[in-house]
TORKOL-4160 file (C-alpha; in steps of 0.2 Angstrom, whole numbers, padded with zeros to 4 digits, m for minus):
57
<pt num="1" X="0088" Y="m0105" Z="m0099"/>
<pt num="2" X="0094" Y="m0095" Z="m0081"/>
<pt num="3" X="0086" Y="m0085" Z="m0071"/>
<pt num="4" X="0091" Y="m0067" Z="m0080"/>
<pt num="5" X="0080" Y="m0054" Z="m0069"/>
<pt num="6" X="0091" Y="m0040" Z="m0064"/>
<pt num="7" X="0091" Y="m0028" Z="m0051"/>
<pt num="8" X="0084" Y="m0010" Z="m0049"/>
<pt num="9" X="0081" Y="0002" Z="m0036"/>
<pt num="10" X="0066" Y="0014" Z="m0037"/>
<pt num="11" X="0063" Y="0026" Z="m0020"/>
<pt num="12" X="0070" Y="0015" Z="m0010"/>
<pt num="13" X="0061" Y="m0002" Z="m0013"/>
<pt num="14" X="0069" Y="m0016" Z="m0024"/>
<pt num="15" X="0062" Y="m0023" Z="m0039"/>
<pt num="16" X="0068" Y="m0037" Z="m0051"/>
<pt num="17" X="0068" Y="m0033" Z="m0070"/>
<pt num="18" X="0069" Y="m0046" Z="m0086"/>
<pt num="19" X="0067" Y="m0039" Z="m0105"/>
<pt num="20" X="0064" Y="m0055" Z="m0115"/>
<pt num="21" X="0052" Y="m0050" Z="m0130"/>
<pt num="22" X="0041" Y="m0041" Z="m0114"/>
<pt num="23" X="0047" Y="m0031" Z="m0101"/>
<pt num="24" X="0044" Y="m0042" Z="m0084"/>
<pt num="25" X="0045" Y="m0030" Z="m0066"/>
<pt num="26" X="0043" Y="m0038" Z="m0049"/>
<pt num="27" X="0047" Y="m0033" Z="m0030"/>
<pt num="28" X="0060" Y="m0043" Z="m0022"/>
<pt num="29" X="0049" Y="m0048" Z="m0009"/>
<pt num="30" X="0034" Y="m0051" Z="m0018"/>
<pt num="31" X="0041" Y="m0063" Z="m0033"/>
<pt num="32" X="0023" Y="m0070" Z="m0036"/>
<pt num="33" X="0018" Y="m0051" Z="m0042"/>
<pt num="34" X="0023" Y="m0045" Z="m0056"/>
<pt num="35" X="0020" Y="m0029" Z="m0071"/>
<pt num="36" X="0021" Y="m0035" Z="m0088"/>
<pt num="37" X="0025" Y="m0024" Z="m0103"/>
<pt num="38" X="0021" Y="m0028" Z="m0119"/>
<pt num="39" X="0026" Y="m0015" Z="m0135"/>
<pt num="40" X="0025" Y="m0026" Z="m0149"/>
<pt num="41" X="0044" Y="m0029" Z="m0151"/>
<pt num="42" X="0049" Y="m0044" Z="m0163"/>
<pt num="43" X="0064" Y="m0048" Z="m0171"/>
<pt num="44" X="0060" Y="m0047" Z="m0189"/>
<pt num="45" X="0074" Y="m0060" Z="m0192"/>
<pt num="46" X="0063" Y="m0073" Z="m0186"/>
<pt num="47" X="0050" Y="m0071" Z="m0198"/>
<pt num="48" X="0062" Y="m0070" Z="m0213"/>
<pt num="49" X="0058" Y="m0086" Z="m0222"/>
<pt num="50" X="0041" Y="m0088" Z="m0214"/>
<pt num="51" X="0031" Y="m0070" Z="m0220"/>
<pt num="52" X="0015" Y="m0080" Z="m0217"/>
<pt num="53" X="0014" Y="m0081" Z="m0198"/>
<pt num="54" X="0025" Y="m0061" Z="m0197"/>
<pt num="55" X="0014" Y="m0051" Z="m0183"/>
<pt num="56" X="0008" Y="m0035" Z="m0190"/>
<pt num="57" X="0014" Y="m0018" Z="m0188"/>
């Protein structure tokens, strides 16, 4: 899998941004920081033949 951060600009400073499951944010200068945002997004398509192991609302 690449590399997939995108870029955003926010008062003037540069950020790196990547939505895969969580919402990943990081300055450009500073890679080894970073904000994770997690809101409980799943894709109920990958729990369709296994309701066992389905993460609760």
């Amino acid at each position: 899998m690449r590399n997939s951060f995108r870029k955003i600009v926010v008062n003037e400073m540069d950020f790196n941004w990547l939505f895969h499951n969580i919402i990943k944010i990081r300055p450009d200068n500073q890679r080894q920081n970073k904000l994770e945002i997690n809101f409980g997004y799943y894709d109920s398509w990958l729990y369709v033949n296994d309701k066992e192991n389905k993460p609760g609302d």
